[in-house]
N, C-alpha and C positions, 0 to 999 in steps of 0.2 A: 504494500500500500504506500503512495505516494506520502512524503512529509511535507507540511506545509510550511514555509518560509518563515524560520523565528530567527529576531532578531540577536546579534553579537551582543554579548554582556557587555558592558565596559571594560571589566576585568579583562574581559579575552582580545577586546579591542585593542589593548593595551599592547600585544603582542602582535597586533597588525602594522599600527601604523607606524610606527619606526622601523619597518624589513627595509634593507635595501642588497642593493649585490655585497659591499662590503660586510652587510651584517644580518645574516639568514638569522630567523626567529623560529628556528625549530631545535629541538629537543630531540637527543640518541640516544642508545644502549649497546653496545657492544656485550653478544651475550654466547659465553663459550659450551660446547655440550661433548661431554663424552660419546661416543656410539656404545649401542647395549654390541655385549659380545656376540660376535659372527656376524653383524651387519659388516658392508661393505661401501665404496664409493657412490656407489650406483643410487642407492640408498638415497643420499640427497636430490639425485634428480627423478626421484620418483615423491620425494615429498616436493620439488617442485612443482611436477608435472600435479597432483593432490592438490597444490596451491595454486594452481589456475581452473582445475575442474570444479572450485567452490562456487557454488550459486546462490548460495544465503548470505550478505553482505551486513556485518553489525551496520545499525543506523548511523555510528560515530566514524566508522571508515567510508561512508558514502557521503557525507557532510561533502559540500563545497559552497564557495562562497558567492555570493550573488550582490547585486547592489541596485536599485532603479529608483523608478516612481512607486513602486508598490509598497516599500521599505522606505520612503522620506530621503532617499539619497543615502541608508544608513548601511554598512553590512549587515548580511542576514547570511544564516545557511539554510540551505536546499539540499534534496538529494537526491546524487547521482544514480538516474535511472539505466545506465548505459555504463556501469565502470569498467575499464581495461585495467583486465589484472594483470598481464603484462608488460603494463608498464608500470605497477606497483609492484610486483614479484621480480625479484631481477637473479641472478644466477650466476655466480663467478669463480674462480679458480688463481688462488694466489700464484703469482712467480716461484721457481725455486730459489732457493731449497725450503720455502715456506715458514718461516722463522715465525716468531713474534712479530719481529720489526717489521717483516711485509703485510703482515696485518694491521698493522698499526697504520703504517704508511697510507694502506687503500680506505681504511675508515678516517684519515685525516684528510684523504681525498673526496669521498662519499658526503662528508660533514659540511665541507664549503661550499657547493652547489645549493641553489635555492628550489625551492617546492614548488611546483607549476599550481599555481592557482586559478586556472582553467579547470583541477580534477581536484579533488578529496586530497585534504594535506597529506600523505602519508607516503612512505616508501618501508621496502623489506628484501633483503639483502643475505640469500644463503652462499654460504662463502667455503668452499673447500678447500684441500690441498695443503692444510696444516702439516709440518713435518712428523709428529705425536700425535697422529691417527685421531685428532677432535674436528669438528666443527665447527664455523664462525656465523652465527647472526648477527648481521648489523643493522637495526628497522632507526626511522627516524619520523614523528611526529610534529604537525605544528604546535607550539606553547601554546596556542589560541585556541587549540581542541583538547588540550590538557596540563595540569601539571606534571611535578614527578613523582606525586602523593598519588597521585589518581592513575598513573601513567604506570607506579608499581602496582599498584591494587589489579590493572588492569593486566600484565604480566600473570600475576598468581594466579589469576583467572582463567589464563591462557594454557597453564601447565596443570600437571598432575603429582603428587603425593605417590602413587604408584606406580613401579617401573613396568610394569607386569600389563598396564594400559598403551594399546597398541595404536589407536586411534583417534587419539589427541586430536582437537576440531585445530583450525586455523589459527591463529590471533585475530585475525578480523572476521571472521567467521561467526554469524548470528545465533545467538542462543536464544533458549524459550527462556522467556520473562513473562511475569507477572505485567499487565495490561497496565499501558501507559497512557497519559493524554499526549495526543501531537502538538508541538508547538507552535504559534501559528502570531502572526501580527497584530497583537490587539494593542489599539490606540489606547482605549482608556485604561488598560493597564500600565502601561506605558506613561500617561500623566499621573496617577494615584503615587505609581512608582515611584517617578521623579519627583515630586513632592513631597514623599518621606522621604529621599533620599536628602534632598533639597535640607528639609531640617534636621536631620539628622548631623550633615557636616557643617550648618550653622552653628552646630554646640561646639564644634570641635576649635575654636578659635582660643578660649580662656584655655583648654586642656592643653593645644599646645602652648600657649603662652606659659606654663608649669612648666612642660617637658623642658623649655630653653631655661630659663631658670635654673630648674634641675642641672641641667646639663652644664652652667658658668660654675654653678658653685659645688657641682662634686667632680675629680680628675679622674675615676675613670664611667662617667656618663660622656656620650662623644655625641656631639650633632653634627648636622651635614654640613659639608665646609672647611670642616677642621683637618681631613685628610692633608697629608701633606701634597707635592708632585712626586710623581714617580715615571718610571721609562715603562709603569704599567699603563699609564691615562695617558695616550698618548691617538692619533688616527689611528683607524686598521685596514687592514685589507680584508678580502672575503677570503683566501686561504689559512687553513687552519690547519694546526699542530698539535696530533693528541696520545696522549702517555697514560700508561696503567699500572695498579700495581694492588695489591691485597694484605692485609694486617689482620693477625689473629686478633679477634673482639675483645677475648678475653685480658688479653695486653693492656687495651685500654680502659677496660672496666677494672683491673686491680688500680690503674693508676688513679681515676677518678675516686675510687673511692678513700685512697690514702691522702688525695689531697682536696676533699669536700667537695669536688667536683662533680659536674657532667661528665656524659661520654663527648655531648659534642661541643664541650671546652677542654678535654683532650688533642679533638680533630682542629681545633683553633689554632692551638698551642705546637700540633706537627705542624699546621701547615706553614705558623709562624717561625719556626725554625727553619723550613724549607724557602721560606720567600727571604730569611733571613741572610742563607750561606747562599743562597742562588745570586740575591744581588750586592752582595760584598764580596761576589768572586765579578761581577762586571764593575764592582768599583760605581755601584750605582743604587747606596741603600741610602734612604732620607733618615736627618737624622731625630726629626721627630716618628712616633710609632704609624706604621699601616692601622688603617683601617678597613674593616671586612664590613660588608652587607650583607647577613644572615637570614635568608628567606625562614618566618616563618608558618607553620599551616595553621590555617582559618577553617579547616572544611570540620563538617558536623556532621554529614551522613555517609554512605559508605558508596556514592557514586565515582563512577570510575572514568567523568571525562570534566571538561571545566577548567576552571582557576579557580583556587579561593585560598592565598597567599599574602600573606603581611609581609614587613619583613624590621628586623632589629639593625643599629649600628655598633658594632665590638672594636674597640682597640687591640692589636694585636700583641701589642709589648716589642713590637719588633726593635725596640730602641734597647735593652735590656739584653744581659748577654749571660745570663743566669737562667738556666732552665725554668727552677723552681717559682723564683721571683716574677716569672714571664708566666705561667700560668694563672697564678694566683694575681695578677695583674687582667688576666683573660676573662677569671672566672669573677672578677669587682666586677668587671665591663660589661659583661652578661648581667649579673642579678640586676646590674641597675635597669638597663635597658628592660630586659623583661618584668618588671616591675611599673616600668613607664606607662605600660600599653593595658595596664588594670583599672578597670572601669569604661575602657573603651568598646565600641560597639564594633561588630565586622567591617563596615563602612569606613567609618572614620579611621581603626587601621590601615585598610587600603588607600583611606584618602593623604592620610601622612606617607604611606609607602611611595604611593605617587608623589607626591611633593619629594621627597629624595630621590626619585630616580628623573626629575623635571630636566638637570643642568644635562642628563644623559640627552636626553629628549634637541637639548639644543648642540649638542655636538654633531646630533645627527641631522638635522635639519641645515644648519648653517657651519659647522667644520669647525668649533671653537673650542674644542679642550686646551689648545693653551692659553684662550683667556677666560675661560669658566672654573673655579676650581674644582675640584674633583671631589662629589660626595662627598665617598667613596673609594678604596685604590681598588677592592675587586669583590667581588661577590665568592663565598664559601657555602654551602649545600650540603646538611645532611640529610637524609631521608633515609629512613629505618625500610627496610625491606624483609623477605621470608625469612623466617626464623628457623626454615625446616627445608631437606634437599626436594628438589623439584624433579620433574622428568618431562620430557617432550617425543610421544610415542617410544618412551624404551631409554631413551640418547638421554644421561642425567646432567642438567643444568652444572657446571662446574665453576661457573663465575660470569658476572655482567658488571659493565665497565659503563657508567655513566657520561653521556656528552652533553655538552651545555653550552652556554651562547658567549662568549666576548660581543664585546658592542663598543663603537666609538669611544674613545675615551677611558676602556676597561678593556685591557689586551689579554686578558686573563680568568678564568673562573673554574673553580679547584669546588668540583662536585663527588661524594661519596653515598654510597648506600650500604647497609648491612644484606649479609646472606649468610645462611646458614654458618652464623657462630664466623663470618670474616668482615671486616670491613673493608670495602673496596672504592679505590680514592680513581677517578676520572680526570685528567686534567686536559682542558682544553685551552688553548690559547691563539694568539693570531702569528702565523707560519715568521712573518716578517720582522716582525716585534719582538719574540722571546727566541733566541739561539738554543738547541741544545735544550729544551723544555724537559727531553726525560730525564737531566739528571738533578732534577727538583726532587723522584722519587727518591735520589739516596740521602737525598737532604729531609723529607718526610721519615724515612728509616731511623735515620740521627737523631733526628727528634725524638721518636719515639724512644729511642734507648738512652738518650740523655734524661728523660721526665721517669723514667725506672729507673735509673742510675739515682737522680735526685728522691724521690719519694718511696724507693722500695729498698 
């Protein structure tokens, strides 16, 4: 049954209007799979050839975007009655001798291309020819049809708990669901809307007038602005550079807990030692601290496409050359932050999250990160994922490597997820901008064994 044209959220808007060729607005996963024993090559283009004989398309991978008179001039999605799934399914074979690095290399390539918005955001990417007899899937969505709260939710969805399950549906592949309304263009929702929203971010003006306040008179509450410059906020190009790497969980939950901590003021605290040694070996570390913009989740129900993202600002301590002192410097910068946004409504979150990411907004538009100051030096991501092994017809999930967006003025964004008992760090950054991005990972590693050297 056809869907009828509902209108883009704001939130999702949000990820429309700044795409450009330098700065695609979609969302990866590089996701590795063991084969069950006695499968062979073949194997994969037979779940290709599976992945184009699907005829049931979820509603969320037919999405495409539409814009006219019917919609007020506004995006809307519709959906694709007609999808080509070859050219959403795509099918590839690494160079030899098929290393790591060649994978890496062709997902650093896949990433910088932008989503043809003539079809449904989406692309998926079975990749063989690994030297260690695994698997590579690389799919990419747009932010606009999803976060990566809802983006993981929709993964676990996708796989099974059971190895011994042989016929695993698609990922885009429509399941039965409980009967929904179609969404559809209504005006007078649409003003009722706008006018709670309307007074809703009217209150928001004395709250933030606190938050600033807050923010002069305690050192580590940080507003936006106070970031230093860095060789991270800089133009970008549209090619991108992306590096992986996975940490036992457990690691960092002994060290959270010996230093009153989070787990994700641990992944703060690696990555600040990482951004640390990386640019005092370019001889290009500021010497006031980095700042991080820490997405975080707003969502309430357990839908699996959307946005519904705030996000906090954290000093990193990157000025500090004390492991210990650098966390506990991390984890002031957090409680304050998170503290700030109590009492606040989902709105009025998002409406401050937008107002910090505004000076991004004009780098893209008019080209000025050097006379805009910078938030922000880069956005940090963590998102909790399955806590338990997965399977994909037999083939068991062995890790997924998170991709994420650089954008004008942010050359850089260090995204992690959990999986079964590991944390796995994604780094994405802009090809041109950062030299040599993978050996940030041994700098992540460093970290990590300096905060157990210091608290264990």
């Amino acid at each position: 049954m056809s869907l009828l044209p509902s209108l883009v959220s704001p939130a999702d808007a949000a990820f429309l209007l700044p795409e450009t060729r330098d700065q695609p607005m979609h969302v990866g996963s590089l996701q590795l799979f063991v084969p069950p024993p006695g499968s062979d090559l073949h194997d994969l283009s037979e779940i290709y050839e599976t992945a184009l004989a699907t005829t049931e398309i979820a509603p969320l991978f037919r999405k495409r975007l539409t814009r006219g008179f019917g919609t007020l001039g506004q995006w809307a999605w519709e959906a694709d009655e007609a999808i080509d799934l070859e050219h959403h399914v795509r099918h590839s074979s690494l160079p030899k001798p098929g290393r790591m690095r060649e994978l890496l290399a062709l997902c650093s390539r896949l990433h910088g291309t932008l989503l043809d918005r003539q079809r449904p955001l989406w692309e998926m990417h079975l990749i063989e020819g690994l030297e260690d007899g695994r698997f590579a899937v690389y799919t990419k969505i747009h932010h606009a049809l999803l976060d990566g709260v809802s983006g993981l939710r929709l993964l676990e969805r996708s796989l099974s708990t059971d190895p011994s399950v042989g016929d695993t549906p698609m990922p885009f592949a429509a399941r039965p669901r409980g009967s929904r309304k179609a969404g559809g263009f209504d005006v007078g929702g649409l003003v009722s809307g706008g006018l709670h929203a309307a007074l809703d971010v009217a209150t928001l003006a004395p709250k933030a007038a606190r938050l600033v306040e807050q923010g002069l008179r305690h050192e580590g509450a940080v507003l936006p602005g106070q970031a230093p410059r860095s060789i991270l906020n800089v133009p970008i190009s549209g090619s991108r550079r992306f590096a992986g790497d996975a940490w036992e969980l457990d690691r960092l939950r002994t060290v959270s807990k010996q230093a009153g901590a989070t787990i994700n003021d641990v992944v703060l605290a690696m990555s600040s030692a990482a951004l640390r040694d990386y640019l005092l070996g370019l001889d290009a570390l500021p010497d006031s601290s980095l700042v991080a913009m820490t997405p975080v989740s707003l969502r309430k129900d357990d839908s699996a496409e959307g946005n519904a993202v705030g996000s906090i600002l954290c000093s990193l301590g990157t000025h500090l050359t004390d492991p210990e002192e650098r966390l506990l410097h991390i984890r002031d910068s957090t409680q304050r932050a998170k503290a700030s946004l109590v009492g606040l409504s989902q709105l009025q979150i998002t409406a401050l999250s937008a107002g910090m990411m505004s000076p991004l907004v004009l780098n893209t538009y008019f080209g000025v990160p050097k006379l805009v100051p910078p938030p922000f030096n880069l956005i940090i991501s963590n998102v909790p994922g399955p806590r338990h092994p997965l399977f994909w017809n037999g083939a068991r999930l062995d890790g997924m490597y998170p991709l994420s967006i650089p954008t004008s003025g942010q050359a850089l964004n260090i995204t992690c997820t959990s999986y079964d008992q590991q944390l796995q760090f994604g780094l994405t950054g802009c090809r041109r901008t950062l030299p040599h991005l993978q050996s940030m990972l041994a700098g992540l590693d460093d970290g990590l064994k300096g905060l157990e050297k210091a608290f264990l």
